[in-house]
Short mmCIF file of the C-alpha atoms (twelve columns), coordinates in Angstrom:
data_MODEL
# 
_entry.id   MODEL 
# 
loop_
_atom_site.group_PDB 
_atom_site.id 
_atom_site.type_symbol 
_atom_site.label_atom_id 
_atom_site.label_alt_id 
_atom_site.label_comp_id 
_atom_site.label_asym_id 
_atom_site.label_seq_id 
_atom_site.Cartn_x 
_atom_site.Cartn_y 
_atom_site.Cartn_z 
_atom_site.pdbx_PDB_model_num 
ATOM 1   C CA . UNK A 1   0.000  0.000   0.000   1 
ATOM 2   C CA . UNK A 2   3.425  2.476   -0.046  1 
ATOM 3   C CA . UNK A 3   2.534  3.024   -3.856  1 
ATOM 4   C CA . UNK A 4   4.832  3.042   -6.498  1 
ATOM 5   C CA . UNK A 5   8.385  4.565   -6.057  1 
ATOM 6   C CA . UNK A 6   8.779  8.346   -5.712  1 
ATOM 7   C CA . UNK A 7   11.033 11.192  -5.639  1 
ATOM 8   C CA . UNK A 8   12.124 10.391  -2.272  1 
ATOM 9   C CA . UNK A 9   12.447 6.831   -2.849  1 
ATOM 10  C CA . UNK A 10  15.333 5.275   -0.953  1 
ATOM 11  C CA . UNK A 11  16.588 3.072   2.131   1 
ATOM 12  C CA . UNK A 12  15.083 5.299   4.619   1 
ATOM 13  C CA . UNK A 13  11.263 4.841   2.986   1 
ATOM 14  C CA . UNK A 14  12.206 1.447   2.713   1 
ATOM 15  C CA . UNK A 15  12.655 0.807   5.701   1 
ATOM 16  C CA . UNK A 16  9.759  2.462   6.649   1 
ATOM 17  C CA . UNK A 17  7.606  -0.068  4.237   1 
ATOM 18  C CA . UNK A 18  9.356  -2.623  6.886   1 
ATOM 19  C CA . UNK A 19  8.832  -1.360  9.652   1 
ATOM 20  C CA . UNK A 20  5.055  -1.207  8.626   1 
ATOM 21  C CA . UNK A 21  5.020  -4.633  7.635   1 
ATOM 22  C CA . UNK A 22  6.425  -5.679  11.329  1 
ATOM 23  C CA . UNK A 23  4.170  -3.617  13.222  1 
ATOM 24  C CA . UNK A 24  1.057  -5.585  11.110  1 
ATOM 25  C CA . UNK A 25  1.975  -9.021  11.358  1 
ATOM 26  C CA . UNK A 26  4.103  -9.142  14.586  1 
ATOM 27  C CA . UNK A 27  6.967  -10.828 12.577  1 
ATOM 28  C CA . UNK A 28  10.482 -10.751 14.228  1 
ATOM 29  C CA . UNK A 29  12.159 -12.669 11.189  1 
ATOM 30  C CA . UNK A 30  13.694 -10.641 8.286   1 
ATOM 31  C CA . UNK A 31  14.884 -12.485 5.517   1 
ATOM 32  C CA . UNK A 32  16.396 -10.021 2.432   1 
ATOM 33  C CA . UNK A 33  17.733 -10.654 -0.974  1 
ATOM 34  C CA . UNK A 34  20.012 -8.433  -3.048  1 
ATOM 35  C CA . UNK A 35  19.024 -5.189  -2.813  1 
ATOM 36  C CA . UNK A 36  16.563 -6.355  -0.146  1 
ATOM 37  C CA . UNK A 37  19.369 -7.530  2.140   1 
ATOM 38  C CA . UNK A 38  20.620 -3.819  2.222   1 
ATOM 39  C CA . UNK A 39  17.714 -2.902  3.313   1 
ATOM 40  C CA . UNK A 40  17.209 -5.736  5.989   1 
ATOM 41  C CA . UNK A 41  20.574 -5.203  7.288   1 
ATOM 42  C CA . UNK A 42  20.010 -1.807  7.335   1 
ATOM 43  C CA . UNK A 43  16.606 -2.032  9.147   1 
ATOM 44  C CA . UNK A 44  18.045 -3.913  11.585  1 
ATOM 45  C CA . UNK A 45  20.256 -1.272  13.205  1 
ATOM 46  C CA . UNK A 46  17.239 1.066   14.263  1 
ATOM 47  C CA . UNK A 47  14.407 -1.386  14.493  1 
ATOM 48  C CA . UNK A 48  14.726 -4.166  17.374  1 
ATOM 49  C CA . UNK A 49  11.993 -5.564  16.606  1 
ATOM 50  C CA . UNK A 50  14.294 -7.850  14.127  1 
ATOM 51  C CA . UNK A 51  15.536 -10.514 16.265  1 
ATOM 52  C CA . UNK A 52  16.711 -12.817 13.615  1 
ATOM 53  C CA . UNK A 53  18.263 -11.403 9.985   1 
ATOM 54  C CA . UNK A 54  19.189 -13.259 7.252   1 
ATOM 55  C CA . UNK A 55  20.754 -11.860 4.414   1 
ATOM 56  C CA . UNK A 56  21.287 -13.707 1.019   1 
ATOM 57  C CA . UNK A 57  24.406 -11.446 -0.929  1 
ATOM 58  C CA . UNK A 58  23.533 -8.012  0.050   1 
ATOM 59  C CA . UNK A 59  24.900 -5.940  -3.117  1 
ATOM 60  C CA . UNK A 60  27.276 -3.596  -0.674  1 
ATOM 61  C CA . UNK A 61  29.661 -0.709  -1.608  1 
ATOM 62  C CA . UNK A 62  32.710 -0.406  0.181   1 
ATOM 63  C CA . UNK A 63  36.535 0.051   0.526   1 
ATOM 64  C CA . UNK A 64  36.524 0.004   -3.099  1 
ATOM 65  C CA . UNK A 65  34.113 -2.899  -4.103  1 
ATOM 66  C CA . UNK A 66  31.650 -1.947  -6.310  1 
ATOM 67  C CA . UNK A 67  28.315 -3.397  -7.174  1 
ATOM 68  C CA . UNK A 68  26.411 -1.028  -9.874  1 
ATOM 69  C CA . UNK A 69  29.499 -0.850  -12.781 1 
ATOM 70  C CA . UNK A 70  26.775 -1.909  -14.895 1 
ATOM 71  C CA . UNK A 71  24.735 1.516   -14.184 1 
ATOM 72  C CA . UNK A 72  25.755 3.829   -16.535 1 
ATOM 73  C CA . UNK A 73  25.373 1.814   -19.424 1 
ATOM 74  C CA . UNK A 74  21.764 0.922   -18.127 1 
ATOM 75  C CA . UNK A 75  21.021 4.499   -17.769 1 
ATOM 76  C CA . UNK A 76  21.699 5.103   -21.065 1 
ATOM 77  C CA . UNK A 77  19.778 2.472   -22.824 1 
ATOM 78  C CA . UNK A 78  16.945 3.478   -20.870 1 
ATOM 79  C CA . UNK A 79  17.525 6.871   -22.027 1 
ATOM 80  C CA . UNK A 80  17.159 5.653   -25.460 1 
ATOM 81  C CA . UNK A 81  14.223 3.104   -25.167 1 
ATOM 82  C CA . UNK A 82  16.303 0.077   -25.297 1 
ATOM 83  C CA . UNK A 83  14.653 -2.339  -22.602 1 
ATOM 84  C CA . UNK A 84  16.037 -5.271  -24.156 1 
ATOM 85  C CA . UNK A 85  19.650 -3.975  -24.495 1 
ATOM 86  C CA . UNK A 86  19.021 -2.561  -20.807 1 
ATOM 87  C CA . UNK A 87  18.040 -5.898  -19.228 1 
ATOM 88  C CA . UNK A 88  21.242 -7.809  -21.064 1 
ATOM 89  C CA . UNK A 89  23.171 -4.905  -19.047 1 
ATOM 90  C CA . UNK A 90  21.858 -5.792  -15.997 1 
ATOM 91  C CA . UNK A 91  21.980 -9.545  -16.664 1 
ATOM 92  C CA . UNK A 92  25.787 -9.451  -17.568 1 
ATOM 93  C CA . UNK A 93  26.374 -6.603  -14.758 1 
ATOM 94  C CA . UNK A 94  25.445 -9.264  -12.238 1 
ATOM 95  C CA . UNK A 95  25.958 -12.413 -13.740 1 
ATOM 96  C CA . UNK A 96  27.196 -15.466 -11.615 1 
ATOM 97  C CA . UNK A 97  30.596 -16.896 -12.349 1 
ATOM 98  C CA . UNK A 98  29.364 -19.303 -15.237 1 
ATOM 99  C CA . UNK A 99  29.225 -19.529 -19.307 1 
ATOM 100 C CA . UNK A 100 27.039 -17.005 -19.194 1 
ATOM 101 C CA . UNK A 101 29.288 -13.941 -18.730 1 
ATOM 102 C CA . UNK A 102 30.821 -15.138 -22.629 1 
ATOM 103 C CA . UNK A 103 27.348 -15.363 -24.341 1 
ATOM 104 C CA . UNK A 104 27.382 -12.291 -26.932 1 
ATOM 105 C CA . UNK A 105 25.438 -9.495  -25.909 1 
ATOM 106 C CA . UNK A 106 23.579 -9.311  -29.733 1 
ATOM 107 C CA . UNK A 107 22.850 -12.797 -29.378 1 
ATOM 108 C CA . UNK A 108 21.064 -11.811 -25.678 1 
ATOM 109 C CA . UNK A 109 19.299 -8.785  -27.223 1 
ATOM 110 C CA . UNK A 110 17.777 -10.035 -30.121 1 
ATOM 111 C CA . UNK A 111 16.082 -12.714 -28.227 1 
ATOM 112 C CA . UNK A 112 14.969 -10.433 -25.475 1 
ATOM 113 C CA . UNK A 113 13.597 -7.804  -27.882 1 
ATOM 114 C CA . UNK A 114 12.062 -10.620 -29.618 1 
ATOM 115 C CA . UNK A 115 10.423 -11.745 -26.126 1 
ATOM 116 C CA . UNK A 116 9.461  -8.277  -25.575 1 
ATOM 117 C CA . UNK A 117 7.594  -7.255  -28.251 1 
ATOM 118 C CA . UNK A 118 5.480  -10.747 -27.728 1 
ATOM 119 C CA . UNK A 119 4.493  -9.474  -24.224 1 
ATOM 120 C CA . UNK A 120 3.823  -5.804  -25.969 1 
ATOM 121 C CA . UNK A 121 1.165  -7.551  -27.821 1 
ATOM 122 C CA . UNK A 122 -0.919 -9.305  -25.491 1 
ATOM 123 C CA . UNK A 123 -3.077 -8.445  -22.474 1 
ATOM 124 C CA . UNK A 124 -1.156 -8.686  -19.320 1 
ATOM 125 C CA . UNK A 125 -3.233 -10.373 -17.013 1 
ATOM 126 C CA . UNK A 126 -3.392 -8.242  -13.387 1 
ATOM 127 C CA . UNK A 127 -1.632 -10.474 -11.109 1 
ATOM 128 C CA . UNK A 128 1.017  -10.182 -13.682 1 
ATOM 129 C CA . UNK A 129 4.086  -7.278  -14.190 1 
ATOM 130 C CA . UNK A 130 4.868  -7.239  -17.948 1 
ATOM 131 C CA . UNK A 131 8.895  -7.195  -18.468 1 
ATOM 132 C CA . UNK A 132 8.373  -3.837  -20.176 1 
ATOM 133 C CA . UNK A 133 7.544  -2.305  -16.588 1 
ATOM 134 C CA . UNK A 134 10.042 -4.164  -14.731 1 
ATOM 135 C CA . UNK A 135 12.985 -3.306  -16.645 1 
ATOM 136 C CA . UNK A 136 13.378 0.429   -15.448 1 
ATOM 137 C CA . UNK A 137 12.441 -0.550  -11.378 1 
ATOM 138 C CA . UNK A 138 16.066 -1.723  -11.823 1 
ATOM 139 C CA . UNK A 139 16.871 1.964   -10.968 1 
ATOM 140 C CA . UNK A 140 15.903 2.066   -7.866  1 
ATOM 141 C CA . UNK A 141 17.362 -1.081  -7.146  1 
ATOM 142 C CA . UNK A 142 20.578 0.139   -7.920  1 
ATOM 143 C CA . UNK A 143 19.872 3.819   -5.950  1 
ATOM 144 C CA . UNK A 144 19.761 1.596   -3.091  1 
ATOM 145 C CA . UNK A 145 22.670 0.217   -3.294  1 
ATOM 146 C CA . UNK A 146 24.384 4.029   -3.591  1 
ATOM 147 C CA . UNK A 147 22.333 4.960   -0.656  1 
ATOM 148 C CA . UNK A 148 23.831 2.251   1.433   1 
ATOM 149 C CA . UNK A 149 27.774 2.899   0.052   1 
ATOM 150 C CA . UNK A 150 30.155 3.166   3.309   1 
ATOM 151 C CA . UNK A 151 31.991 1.648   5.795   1 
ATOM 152 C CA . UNK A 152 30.963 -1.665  7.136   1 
ATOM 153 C CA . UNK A 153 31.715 -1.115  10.524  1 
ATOM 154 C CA . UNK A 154 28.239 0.805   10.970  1 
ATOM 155 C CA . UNK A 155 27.007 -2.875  11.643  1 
ATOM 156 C CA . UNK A 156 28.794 -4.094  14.126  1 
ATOM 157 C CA . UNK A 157 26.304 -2.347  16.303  1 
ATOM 158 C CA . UNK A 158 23.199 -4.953  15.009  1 
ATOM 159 C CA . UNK A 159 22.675 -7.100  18.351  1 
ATOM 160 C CA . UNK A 160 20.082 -9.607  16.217  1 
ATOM 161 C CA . UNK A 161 21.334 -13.115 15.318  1 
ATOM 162 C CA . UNK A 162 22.803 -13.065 11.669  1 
ATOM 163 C CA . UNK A 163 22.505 -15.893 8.760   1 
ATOM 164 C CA . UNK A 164 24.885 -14.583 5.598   1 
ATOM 165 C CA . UNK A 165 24.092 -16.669 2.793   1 
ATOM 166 C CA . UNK A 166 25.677 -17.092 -0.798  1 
ATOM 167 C CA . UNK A 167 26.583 -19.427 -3.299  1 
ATOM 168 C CA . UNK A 168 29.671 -20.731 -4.775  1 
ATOM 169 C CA . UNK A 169 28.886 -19.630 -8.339  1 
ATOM 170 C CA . UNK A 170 28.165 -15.928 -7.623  1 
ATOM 171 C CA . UNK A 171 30.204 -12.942 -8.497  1 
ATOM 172 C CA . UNK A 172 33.672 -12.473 -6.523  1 
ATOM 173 C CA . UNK A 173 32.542 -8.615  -5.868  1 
ATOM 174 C CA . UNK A 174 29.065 -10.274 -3.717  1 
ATOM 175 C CA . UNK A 175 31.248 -12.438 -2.143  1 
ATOM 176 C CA . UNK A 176 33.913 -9.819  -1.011  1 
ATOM 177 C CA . UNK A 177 30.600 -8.119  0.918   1 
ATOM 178 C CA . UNK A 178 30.191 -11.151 2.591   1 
ATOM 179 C CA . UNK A 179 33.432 -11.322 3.917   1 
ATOM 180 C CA . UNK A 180 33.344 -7.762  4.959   1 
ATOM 181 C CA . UNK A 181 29.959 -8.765  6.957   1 
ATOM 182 C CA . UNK A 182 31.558 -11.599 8.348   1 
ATOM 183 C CA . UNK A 183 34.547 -9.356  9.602   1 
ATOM 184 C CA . UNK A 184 32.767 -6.708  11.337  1 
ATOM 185 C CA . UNK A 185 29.544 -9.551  12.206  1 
ATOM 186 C CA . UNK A 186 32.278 -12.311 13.900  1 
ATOM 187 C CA . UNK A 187 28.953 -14.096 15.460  1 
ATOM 188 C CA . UNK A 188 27.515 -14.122 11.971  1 
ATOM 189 C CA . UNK A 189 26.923 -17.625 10.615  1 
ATOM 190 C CA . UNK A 190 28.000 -17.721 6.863   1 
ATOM 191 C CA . UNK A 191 26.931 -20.574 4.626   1 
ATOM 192 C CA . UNK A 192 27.672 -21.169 1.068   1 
ATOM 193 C CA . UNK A 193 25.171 -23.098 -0.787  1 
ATOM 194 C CA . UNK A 194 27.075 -25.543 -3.227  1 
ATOM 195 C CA . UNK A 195 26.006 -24.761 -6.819  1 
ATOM 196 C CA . UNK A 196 24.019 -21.826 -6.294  1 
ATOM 197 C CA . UNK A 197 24.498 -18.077 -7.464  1 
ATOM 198 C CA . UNK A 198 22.912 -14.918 -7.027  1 
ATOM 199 C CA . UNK A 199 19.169 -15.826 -7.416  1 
ATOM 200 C CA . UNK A 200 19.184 -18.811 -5.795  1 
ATOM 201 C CA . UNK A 201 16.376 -18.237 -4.181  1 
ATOM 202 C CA . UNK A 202 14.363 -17.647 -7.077  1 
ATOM 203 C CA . UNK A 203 12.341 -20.790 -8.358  1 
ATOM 204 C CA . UNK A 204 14.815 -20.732 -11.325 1 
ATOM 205 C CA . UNK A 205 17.221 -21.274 -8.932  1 
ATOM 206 C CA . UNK A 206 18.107 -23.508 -6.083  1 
ATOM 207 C CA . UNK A 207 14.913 -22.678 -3.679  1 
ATOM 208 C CA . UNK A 208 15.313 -25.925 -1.932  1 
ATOM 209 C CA . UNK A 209 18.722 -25.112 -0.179  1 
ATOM 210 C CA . UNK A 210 18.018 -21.607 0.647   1 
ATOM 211 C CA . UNK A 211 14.417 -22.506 2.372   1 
ATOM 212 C CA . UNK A 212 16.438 -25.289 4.413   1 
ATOM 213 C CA . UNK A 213 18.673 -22.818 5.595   1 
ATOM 214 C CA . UNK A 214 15.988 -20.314 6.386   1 
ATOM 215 C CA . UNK A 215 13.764 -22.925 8.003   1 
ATOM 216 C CA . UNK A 216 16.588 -23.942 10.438  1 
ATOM 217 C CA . UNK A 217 18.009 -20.648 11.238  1 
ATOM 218 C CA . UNK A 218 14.156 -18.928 12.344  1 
ATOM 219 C CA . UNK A 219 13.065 -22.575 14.120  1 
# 
């Protein structure tokens, strides 16, 4: 019920949206992927209502690791109406360590533009977001991630109990933020989920290993 992203849009209304959703259903488990572990993580150093945080390869900035090299391009093709060339952007941007990264990019577009202009054409039906629409919320994923840029030490204050979660095929640069949690989080637990990359927790993915973790750590 926050509405669509505005002008203001950034961690601190995100958290907000939390906050909200914690004070409705009496929840005290926060589970956050991506872009959504920044904001868990950074939810859980003002609200204490979060007793338990896990955090699947939060997308940090910091000490030099970056996470949104891909931006600028984006930026641009969005400028220009290129969704499909846009989306192969963010697909190669934050691609997992796999065969992937070597596919050509005109080989990516084409088929995307192709799968684009098939959605274009039909009714969307209303539980459903059309990839046309999706495309440019990527922006505000990726402001986000800017917002939250910094020193990790700010979290060594969070006094919850910790799950950091990856997988072994994801991108060095996610993994380096999950050593720099780990550092200034020593009580942390970190698991790496065999196989697994970035959107592992996706039903594309590897759903099954993340939901065992999850269903351990909150029991």
């Amino acid at each position: 019920m926050s509405g669509p992203y505005r002008k203001d849009h950034g961690v601190r209304t995100e958290i907000e949206d939390l906050e909200a959703l914690l004070d409705q259903t009496q929840a005290r488990n926060v589970f956050g992927l991506s872009a959504g572990a920044i904001v868990a993580i950074e939810a859980a150093r003002v609200l204490p209502a979060i007793t338990r945080l896990a955090l699947y390869e939060p997308p940090l900035e910091f000490d030099g690791i970056t996470q949104t090299s891909w931006l600028p391009r984006y930026e641009r093709e969005m400028a220009a109406d290129q969704p499909a060339a846009a989306l192969v952007t963010i697909m190669k941007g934050t691609a997992d360590r796999t065969a992937f990264r070597v596919v050509p990019r005109f080989l990516l577009t084409s088929a995307l533009s192709l799968a684009i202009r098939k959605t274009d054409s039909k009714p969307v039906p209303a539980v459903v977001v059309s990839p046309r629409d999706l495309i440019p919320t990527m922006h505000y994923d990726a402001r986000t991630v800017l917002d939250a840029a910094g020193p990790l030490d700010r979290f060594a204050g969070v006094s919850c109990k910790v799950l950091l979660l990856g997988g072994s095929k994801s991108a060095r640069n996610l993994t380096a933020a999950l050593d720099g949690l780990s550092a200034v989080l020593p009580r942390a637990r970190r698991v790496t989920l065999p196989g697994a990359g970035h959107t592992a927790a996706d039903n594309s993915g590897k759903p099954e290993l993340v939901a065992a973790q999850l269903c351990a750590f909150f029991s």
